[in-house]
Each structure stands twice: as structure tokens, then as C-alpha cells.
mmCIF file of the C-alpha atoms, coordinates in Angstrom:
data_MODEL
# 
_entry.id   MODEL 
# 
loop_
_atom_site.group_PDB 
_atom_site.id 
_atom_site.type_symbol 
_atom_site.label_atom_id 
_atom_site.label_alt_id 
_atom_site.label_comp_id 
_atom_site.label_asym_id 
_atom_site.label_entity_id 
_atom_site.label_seq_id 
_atom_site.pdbx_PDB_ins_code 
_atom_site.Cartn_x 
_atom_site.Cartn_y 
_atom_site.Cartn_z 
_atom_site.occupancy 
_atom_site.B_iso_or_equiv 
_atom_site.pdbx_formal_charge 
_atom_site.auth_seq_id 
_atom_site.auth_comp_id 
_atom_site.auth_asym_id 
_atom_site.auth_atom_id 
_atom_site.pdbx_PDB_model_num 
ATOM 1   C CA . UNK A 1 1   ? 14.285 50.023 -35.518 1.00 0.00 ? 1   UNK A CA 1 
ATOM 2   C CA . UNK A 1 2   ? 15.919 47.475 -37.685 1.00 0.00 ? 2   UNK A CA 1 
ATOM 3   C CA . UNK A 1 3   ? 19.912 47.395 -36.567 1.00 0.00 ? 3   UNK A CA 1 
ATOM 4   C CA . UNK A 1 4   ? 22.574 48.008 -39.852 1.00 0.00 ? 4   UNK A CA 1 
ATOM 5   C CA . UNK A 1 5   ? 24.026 45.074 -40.796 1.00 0.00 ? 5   UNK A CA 1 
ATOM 6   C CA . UNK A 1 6   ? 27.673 44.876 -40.749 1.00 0.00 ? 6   UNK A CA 1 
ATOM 7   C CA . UNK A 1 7   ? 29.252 42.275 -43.652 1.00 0.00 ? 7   UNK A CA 1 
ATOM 8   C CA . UNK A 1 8   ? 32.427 40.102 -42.813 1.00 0.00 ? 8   UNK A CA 1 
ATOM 9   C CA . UNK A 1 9   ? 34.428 41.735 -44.726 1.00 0.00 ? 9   UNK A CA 1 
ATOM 10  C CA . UNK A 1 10  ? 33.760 44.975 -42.358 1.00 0.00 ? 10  UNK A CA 1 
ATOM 11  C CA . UNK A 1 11  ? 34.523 43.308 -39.500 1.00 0.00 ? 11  UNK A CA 1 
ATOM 12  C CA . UNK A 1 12  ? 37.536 41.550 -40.840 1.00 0.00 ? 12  UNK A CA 1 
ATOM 13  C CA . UNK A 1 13  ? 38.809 45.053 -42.428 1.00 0.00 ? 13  UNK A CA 1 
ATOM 14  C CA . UNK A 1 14  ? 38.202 46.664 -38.837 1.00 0.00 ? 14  UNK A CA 1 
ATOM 15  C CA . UNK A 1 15  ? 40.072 43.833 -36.857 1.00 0.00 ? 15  UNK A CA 1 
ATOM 16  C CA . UNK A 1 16  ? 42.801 44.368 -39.556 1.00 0.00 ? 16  UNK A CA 1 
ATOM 17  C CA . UNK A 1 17  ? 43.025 48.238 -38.945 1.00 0.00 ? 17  UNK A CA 1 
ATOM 18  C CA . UNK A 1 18  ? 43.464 47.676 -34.970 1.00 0.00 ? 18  UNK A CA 1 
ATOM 19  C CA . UNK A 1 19  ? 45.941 45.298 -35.326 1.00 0.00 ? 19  UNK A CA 1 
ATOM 20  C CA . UNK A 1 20  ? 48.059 48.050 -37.838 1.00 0.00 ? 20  UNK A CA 1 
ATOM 21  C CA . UNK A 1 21  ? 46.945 50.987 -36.140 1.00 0.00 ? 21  UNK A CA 1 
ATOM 22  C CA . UNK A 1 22  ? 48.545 48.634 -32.656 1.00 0.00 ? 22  UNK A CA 1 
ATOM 23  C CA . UNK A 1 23  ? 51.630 48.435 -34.389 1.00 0.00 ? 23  UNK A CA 1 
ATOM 24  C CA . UNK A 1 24  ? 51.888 52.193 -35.452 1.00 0.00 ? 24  UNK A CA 1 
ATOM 25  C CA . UNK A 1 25  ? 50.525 53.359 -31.291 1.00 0.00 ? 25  UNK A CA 1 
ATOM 26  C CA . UNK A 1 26  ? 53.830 51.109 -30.478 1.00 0.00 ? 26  UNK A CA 1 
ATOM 27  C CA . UNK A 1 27  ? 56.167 52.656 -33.376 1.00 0.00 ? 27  UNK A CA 1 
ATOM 28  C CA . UNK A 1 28  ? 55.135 56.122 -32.132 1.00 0.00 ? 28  UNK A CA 1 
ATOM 29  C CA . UNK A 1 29  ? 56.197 55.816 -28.454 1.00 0.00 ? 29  UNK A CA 1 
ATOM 30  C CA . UNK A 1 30  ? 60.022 55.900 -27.071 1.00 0.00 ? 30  UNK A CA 1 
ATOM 31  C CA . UNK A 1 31  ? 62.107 52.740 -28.193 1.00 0.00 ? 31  UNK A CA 1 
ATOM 32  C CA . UNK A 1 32  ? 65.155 51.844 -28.995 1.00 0.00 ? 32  UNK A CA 1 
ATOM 33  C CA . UNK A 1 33  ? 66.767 51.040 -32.215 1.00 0.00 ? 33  UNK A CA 1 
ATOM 34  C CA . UNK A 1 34  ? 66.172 47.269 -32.367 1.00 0.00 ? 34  UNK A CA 1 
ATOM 35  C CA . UNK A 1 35  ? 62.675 47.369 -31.048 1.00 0.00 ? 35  UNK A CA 1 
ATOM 36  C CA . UNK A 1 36  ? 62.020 50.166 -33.376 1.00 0.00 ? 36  UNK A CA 1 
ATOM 37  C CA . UNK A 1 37  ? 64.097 48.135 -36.535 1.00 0.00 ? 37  UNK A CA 1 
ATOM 38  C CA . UNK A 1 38  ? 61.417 44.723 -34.962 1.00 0.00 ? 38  UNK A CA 1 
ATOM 39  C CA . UNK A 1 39  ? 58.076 46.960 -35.124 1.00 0.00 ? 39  UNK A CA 1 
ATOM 40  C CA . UNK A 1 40  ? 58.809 48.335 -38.200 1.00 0.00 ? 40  UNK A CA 1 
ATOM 41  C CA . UNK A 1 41  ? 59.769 45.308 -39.731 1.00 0.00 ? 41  UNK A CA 1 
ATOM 42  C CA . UNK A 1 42  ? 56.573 43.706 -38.426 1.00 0.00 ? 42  UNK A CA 1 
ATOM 43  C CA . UNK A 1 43  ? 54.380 46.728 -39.894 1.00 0.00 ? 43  UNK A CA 1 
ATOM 44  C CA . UNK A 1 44  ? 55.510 45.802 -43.348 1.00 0.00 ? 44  UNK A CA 1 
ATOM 45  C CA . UNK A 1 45  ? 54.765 41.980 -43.355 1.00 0.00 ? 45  UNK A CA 1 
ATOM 46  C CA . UNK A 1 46  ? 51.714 42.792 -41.398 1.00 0.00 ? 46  UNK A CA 1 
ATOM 47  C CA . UNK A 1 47  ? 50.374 45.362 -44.266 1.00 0.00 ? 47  UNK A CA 1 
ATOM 48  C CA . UNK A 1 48  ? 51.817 43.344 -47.018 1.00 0.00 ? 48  UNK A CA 1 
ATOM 49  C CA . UNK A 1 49  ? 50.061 39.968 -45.854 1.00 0.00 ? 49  UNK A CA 1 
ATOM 50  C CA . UNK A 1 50  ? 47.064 42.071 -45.278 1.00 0.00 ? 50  UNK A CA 1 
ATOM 51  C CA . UNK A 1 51  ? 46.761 43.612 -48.451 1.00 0.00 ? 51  UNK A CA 1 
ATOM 52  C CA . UNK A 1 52  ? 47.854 40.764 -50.398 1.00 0.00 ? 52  UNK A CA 1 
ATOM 53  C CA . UNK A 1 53  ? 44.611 39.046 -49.307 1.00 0.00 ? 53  UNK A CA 1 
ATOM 54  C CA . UNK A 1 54  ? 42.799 41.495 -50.833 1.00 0.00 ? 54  UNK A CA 1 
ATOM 55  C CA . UNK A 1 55  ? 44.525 41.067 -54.024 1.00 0.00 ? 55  UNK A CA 1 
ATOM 56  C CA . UNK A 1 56  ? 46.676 43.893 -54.023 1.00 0.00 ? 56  UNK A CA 1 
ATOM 57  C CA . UNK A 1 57  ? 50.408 43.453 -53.947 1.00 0.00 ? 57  UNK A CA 1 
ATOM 58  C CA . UNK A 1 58  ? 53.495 45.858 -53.137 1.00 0.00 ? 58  UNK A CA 1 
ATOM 59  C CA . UNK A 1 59  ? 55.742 45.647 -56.232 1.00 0.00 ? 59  UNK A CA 1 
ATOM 60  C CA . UNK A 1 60  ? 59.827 45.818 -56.051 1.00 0.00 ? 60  UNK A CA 1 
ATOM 61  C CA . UNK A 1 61  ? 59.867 47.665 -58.916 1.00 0.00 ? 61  UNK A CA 1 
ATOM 62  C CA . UNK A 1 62  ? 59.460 51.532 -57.661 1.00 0.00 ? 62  UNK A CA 1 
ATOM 63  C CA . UNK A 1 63  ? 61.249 52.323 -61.037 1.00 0.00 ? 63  UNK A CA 1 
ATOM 64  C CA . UNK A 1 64  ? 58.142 51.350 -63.211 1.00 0.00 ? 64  UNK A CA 1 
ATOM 65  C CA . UNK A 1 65  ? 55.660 52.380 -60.810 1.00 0.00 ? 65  UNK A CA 1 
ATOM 66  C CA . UNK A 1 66  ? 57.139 56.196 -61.130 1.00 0.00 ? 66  UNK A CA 1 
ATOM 67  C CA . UNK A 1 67  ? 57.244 55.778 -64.863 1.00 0.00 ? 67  UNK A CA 1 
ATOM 68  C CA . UNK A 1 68  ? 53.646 55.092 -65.117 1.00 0.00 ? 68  UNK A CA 1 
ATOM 69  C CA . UNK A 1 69  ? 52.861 58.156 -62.587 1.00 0.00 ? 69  UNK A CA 1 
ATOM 70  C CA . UNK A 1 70  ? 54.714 60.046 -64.839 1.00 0.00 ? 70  UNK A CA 1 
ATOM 71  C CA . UNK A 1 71  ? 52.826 59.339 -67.691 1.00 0.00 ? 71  UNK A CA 1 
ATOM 72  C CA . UNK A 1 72  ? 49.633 60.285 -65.848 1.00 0.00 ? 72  UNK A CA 1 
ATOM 73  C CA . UNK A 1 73  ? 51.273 63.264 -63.724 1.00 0.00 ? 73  UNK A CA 1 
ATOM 74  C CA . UNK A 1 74  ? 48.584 65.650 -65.063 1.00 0.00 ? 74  UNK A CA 1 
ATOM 75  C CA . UNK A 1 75  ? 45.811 64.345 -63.593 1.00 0.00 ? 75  UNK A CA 1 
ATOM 76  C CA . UNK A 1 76  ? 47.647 63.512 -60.105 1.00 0.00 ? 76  UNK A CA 1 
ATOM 77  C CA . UNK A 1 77  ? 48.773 65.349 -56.743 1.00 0.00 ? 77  UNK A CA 1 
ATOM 78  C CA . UNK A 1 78  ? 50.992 63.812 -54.031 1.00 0.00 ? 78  UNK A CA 1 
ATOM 79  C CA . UNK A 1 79  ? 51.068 63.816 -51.041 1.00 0.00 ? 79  UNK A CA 1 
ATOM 80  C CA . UNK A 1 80  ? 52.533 62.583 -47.883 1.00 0.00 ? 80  UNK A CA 1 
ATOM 81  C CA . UNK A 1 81  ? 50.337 61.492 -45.315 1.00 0.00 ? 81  UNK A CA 1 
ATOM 82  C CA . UNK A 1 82  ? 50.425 59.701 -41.956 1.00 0.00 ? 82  UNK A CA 1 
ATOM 83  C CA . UNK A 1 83  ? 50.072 56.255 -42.180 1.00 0.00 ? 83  UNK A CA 1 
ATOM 84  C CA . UNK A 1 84  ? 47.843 55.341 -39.920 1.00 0.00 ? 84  UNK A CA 1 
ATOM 85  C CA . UNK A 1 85  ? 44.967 57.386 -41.723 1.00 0.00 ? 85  UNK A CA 1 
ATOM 86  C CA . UNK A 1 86  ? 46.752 55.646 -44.916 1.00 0.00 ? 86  UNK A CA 1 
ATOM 87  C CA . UNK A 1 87  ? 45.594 52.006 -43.077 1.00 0.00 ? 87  UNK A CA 1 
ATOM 88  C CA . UNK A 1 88  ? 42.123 53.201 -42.039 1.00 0.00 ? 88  UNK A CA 1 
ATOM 89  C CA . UNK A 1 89  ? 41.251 54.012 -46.242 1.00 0.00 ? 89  UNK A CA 1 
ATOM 90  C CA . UNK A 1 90  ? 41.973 50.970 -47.441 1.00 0.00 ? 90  UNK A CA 1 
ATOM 91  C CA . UNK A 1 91  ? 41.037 48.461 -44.543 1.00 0.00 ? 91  UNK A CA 1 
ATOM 92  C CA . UNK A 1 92  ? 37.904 50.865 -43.547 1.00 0.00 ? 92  UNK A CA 1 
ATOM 93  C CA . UNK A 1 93  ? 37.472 52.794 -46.180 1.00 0.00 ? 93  UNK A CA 1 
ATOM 94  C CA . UNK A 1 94  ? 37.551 55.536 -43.956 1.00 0.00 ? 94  UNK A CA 1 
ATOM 95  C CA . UNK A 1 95  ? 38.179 58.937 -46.118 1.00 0.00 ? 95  UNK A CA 1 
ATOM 96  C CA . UNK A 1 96  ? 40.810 61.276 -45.050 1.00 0.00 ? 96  UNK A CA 1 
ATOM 97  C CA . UNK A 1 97  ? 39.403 64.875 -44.876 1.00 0.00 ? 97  UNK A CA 1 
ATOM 98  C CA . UNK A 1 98  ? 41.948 67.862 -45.853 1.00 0.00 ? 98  UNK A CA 1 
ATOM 99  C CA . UNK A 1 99  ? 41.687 71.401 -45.748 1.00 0.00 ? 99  UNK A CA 1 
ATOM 100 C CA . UNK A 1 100 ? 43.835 73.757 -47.990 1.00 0.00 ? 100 UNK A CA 1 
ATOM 101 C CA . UNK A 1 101 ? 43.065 76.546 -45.700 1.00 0.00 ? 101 UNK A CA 1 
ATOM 102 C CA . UNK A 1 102 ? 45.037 75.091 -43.093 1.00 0.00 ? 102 UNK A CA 1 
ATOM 103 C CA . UNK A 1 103 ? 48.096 75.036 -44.876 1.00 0.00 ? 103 UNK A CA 1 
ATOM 104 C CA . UNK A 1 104 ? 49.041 78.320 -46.283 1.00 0.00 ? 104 UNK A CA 1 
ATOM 105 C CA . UNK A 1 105 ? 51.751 76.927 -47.720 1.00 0.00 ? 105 UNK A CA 1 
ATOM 106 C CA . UNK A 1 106 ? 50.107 74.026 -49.425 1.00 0.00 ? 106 UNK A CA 1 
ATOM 107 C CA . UNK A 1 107 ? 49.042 70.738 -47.589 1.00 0.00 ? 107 UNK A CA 1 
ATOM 108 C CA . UNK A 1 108 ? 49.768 68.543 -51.497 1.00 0.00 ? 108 UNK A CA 1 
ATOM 109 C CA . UNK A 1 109 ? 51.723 68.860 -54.987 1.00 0.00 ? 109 UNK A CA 1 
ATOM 110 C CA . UNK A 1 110 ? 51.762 68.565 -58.334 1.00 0.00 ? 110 UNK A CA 1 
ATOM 111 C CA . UNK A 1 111 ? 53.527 65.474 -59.920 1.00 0.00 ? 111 UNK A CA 1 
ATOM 112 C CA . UNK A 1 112 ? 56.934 66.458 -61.050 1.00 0.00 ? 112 UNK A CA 1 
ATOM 113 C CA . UNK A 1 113 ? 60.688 65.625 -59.766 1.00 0.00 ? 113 UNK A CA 1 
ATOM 114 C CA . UNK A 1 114 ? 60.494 68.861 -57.307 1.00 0.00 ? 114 UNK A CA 1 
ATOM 115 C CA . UNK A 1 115 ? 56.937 68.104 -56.500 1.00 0.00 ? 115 UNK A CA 1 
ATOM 116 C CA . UNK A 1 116 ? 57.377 64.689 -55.083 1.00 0.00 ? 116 UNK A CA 1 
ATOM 117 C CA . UNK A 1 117 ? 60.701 66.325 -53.248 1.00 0.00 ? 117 UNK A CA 1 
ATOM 118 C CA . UNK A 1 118 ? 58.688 68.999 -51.660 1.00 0.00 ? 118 UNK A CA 1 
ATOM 119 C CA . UNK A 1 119 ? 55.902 66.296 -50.348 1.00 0.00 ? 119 UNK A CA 1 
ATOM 120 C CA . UNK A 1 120 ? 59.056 63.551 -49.277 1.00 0.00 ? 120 UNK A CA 1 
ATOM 121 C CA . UNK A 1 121 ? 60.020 66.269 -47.154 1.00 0.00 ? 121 UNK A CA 1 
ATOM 122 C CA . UNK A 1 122 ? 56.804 68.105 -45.609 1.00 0.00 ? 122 UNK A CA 1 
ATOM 123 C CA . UNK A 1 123 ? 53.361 66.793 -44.037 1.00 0.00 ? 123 UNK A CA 1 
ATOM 124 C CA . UNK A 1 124 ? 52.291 64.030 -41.858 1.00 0.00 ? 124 UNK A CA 1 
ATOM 125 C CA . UNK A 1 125 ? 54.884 60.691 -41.072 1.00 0.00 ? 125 UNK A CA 1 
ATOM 126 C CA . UNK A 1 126 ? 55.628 58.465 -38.318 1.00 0.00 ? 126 UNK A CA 1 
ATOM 127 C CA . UNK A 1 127 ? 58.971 57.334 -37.061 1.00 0.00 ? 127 UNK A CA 1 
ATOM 128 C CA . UNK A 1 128 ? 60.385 55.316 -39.907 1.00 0.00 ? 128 UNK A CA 1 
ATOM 129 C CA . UNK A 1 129 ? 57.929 55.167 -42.419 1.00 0.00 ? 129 UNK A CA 1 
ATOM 130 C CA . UNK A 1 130 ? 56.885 57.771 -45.162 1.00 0.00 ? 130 UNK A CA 1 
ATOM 131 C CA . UNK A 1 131 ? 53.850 56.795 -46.643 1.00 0.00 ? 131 UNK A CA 1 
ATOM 132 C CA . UNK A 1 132 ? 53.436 59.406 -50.476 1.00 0.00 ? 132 UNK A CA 1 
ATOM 133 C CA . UNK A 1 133 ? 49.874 59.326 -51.955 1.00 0.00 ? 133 UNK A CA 1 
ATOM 134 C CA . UNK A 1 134 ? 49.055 60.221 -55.736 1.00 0.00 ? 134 UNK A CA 1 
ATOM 135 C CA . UNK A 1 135 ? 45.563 60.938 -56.064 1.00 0.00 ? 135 UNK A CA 1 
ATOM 136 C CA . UNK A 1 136 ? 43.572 61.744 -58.964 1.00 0.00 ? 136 UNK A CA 1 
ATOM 137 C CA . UNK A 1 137 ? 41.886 65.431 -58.630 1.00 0.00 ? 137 UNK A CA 1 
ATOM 138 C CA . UNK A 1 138 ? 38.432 64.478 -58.985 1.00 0.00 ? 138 UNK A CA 1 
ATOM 139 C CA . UNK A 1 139 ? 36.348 65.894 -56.190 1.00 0.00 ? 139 UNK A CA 1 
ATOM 140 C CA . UNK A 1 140 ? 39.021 67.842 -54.864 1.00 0.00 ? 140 UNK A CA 1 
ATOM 141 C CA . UNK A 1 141 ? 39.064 71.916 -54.831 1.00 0.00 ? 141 UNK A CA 1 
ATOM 142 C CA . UNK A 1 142 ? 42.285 72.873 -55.696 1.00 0.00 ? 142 UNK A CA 1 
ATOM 143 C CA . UNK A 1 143 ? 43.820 76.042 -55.271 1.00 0.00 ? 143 UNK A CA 1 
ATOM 144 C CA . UNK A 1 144 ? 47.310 77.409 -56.354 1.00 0.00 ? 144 UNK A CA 1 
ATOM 145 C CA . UNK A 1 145 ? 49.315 79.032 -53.156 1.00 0.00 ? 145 UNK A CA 1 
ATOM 146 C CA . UNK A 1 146 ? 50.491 82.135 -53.327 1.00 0.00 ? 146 UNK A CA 1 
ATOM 147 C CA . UNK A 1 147 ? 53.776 83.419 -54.708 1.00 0.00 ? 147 UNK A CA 1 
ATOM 148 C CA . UNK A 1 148 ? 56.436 83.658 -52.273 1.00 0.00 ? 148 UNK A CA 1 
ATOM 149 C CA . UNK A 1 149 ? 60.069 85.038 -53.497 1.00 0.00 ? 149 UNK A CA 1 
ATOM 150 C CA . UNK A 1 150 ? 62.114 83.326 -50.634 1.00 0.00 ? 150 UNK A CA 1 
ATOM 151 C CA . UNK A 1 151 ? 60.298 80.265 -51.914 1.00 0.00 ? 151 UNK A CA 1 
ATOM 152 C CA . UNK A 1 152 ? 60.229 79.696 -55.657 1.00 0.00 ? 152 UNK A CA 1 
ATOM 153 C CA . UNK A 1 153 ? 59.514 75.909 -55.198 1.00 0.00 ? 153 UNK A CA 1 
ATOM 154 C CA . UNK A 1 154 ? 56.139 77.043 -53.744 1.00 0.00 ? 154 UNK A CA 1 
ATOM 155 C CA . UNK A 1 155 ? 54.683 77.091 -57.442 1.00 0.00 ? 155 UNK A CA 1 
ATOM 156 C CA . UNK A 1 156 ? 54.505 72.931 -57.074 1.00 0.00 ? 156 UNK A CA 1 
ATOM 157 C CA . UNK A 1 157 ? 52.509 73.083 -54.012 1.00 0.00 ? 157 UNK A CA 1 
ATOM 158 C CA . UNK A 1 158 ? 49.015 73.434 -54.184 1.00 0.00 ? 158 UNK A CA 1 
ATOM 159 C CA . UNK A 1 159 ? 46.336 73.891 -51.538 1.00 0.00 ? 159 UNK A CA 1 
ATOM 160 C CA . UNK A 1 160 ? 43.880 70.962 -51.328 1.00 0.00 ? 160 UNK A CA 1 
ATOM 161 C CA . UNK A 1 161 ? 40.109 70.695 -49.677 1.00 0.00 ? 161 UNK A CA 1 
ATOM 162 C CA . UNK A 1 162 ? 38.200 67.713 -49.715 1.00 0.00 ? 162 UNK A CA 1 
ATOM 163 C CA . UNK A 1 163 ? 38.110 64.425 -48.693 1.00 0.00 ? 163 UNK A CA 1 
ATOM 164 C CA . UNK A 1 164 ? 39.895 61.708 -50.490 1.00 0.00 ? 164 UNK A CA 1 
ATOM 165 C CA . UNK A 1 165 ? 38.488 58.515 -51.153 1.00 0.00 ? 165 UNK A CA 1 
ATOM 166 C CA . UNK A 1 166 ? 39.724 55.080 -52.243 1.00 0.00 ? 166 UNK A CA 1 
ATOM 167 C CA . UNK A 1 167 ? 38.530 56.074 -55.468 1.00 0.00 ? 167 UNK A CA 1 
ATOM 168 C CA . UNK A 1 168 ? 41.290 58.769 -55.357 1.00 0.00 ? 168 UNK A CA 1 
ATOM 169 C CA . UNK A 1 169 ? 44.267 57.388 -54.378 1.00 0.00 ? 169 UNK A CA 1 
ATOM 170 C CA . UNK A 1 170 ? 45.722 55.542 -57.590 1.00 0.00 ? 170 UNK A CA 1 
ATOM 171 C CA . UNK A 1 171 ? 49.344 54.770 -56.181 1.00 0.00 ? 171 UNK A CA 1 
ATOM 172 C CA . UNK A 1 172 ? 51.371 54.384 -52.798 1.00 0.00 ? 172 UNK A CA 1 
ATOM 173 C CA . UNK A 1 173 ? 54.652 54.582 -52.049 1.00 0.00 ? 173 UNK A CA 1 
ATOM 174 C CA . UNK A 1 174 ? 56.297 53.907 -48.829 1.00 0.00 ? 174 UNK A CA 1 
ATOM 175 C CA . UNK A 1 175 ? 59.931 54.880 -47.943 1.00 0.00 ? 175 UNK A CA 1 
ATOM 176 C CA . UNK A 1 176 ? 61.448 53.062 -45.291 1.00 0.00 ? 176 UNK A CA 1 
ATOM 177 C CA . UNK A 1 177 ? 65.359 53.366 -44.077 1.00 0.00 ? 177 UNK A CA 1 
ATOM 178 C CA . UNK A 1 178 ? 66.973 50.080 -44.992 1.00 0.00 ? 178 UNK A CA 1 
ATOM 179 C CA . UNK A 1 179 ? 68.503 49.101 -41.488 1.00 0.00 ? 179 UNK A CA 1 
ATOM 180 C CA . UNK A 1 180 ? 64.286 49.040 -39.942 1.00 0.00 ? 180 UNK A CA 1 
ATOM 181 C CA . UNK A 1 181 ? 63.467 47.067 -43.353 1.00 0.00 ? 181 UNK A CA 1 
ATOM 182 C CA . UNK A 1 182 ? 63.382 42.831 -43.307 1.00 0.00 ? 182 UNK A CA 1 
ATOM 183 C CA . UNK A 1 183 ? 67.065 42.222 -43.904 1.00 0.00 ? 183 UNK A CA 1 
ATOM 184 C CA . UNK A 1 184 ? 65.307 38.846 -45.872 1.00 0.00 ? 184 UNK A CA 1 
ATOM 185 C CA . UNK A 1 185 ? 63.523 41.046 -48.329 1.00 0.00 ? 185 UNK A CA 1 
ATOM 186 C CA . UNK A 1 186 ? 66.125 43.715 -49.079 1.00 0.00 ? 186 UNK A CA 1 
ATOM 187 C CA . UNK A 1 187 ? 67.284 43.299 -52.414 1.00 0.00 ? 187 UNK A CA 1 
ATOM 188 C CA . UNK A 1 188 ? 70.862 42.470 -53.452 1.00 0.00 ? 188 UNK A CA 1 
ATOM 189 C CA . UNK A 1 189 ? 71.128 45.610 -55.614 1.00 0.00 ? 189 UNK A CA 1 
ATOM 190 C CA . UNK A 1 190 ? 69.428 47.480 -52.545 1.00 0.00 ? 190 UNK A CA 1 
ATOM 191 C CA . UNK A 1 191 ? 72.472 46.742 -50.047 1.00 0.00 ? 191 UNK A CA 1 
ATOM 192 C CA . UNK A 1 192 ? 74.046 49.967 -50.655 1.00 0.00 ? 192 UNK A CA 1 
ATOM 193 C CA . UNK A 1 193 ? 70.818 52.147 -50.425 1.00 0.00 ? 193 UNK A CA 1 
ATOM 194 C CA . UNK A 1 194 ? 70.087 54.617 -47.546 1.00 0.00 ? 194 UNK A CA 1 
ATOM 195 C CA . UNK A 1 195 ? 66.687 53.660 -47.770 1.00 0.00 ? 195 UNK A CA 1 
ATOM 196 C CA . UNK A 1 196 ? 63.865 51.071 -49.192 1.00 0.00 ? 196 UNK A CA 1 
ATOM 197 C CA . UNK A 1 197 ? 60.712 51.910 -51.903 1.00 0.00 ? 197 UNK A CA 1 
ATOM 198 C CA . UNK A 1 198 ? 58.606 49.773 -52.320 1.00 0.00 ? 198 UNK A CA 1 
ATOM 199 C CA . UNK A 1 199 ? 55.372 51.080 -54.122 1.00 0.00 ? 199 UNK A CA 1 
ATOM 200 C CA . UNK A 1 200 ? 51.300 49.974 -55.137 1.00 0.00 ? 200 UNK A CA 1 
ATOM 201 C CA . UNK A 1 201 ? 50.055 50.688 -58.556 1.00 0.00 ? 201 UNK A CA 1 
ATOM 202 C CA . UNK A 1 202 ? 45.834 50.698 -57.421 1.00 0.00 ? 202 UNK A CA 1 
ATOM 203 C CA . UNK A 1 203 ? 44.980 51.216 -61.149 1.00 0.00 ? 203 UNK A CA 1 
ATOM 204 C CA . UNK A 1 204 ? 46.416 47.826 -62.217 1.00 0.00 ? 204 UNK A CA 1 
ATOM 205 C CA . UNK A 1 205 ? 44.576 46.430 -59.398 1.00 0.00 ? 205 UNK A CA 1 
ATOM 206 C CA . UNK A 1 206 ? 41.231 47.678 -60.600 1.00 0.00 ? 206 UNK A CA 1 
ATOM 207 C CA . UNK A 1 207 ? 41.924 46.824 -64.158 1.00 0.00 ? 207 UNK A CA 1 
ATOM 208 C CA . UNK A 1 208 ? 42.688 43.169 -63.277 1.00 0.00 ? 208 UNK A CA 1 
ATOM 209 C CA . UNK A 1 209 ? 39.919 42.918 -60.587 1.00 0.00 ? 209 UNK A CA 1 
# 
């Protein structure tokens, strides 16, 4: 039986996912502030250097990145996710499988100002680190949840099945307090800020690649 080959680049995305996934196992157990502040901060260059060799670079500029979901809120859910499963997508390519029925109150969102409030503040996170996806619909069933008069904000949610793909996640943003972000790459307009956004736009990657 002839044995599957495995490519470079597999191996190299796989030895890139244990070294992240190392980092998160580490972020996720009891420490204090300044180790926390230390693995956090290593995270981000870790993922950043990472992804940058892949041709894909987090952008400063959350500002433009939300105007541009904006414009294409209609075709686009969000939703916050954990980030290791975040790390195995786009090192492995490893889908993330959802299930709408699992969440009667709705496991993603539509794109709008209450929308991306409801996902900041519900589903999956680590310690530190909110990771929001906005993925196109395609291939996902999507349901609406059900009306609930003690929560009006429930008509934004929606209940998702399916698994999402690389192909369906068109931008990332990650939230990060500022005192766990690299004092050396906080910007000066940033010192005042609670926390840090930094943000990927995947469809400008794919139209320059």
C-alpha cells in the first residue's frame, strides 16, 4: 500500500501549530500577571512572524479593516472563536466544525454594530486573547433563533451548522488588553486604550497572491 505523501509545507505548518498551540496549553494554566503579560506577548510575535511568512500580515489599521467588513456585512457572520482552533485553520487547514443546535441561543451573528457586540462578548476565548471571525455564508446552514422578549438583541444572532473552511473566513480580528500586548508595538495614539486590535483582511491576501 503506497504511504501518503506529506509536502514540506505540511510538516512545517504542523511544527508551527505545536509550537502556538504550546504557547496557548501555557496561557491556559494558572500564572501570574507578568508570566501571563510574557506568554501573551510571545503568542503575538510568534503568530505574526508565522503568518507573515506566509504572506499574510496583521494590519494596525482595525479602522479600515471594519470599514471594508462593513461594506460586505451582507454576505458575512462573526464570530468569536477559541484561538487555538483559530491556529489549527490556517497552519493545518484543519476546519472547525459548528453546530447551531447546540446553541439555542445562537453559536454566530450577523455583521452589524450590535452583532459584533453580542459575539465580543459570548463564545469560545482564552485568557487574554479574543480571537472574532467573519466568514462568508457559503456552505453554512443558517438558521434564525427564536424570538425571545427578555432578549431583543437575539434577532442578530443566528444559529450556524457546518464546518468552516479557510475558504470562509475572510477577516480576523484579535483583541488583546494593552498591559499583555508588546509595550514596543503599542502605538502612541494607543497609550490610553483599554485594549489592542489588531486585524487580517484574507481577501486582500488572495487578491494579491
Amino acid at each position: 500500500m503506497e504511504k501518503e505523501k506529506i509536502t514540506s509545507g505540511e510538516v512545517k505548518g504542523e511544527l508551527v501549530s505545536r509550537n502556538l498551540r504550546d504557547i496557548i496549553d501555557r496561557l491556559r494554566k494558572p500564572v501570574g500577571e507578568q508570566e501571563k503579560k510574557e506568554i501573551i506577548a510571545n503568542f503575538f510575535r510568534a503568530i505574526e512572524n508565522a503568518l507573515e511568512a506566509k504572506g499574510i500580515f496583521i494590519e494596525e489599521d482595525i479602522g479600515e479593516i471594519y470599514k471594508d467588513i462593513f461594506q460586505h456585512a451582507g454576505g458575512l457572520l462573526v464570530r468569536r472563536e477559541a484561538i487555538d482552533r483559530v491556529v489549527d485553520l490556517l497552519f493545518l487547514g484543519k476546519g472547525i466544525k459548528i453546530s447551531g443546535q447546540e446553541h439555542g441561543g445562537g453559536n454566530s451573528a450577523v455583521v452589524s454594530d450590535e452583532g459584533i457586540k453580542i459575539a465580543m462578548a459570548e463564545g469560545q476565548t482564552d485568557p487574554g486573547i479574543i480571537s472574532l471571525m467573519f466568514l462568508s455564508k457559503n456552505n453554512l446552514q443558517i438558521e434564525d433563533c427564536p424570538a425571545d422578549p427578555l432578549r431583543p438583541n437575539r434577532q442578530f444572532c443566528r444559529r450556524t451548522t457546518g464546518e468552516i473552511s479557510k475558504d470562509n473566513l475572510k477577516y480576523l480580528i484579535f483583541r488583546i488588553p494593552k498591559q499583555y500586548f508588546p509595550q514596543d508595538e503599542v502605538l502612541p495614539e494607543e497609550e490610553e486604550d483599554r485594549f489592542i486590535f489588531r486585524g487580517i483582511d484574507f481577501r486582500e491576501f488572495k487578491k494579491s497572491a
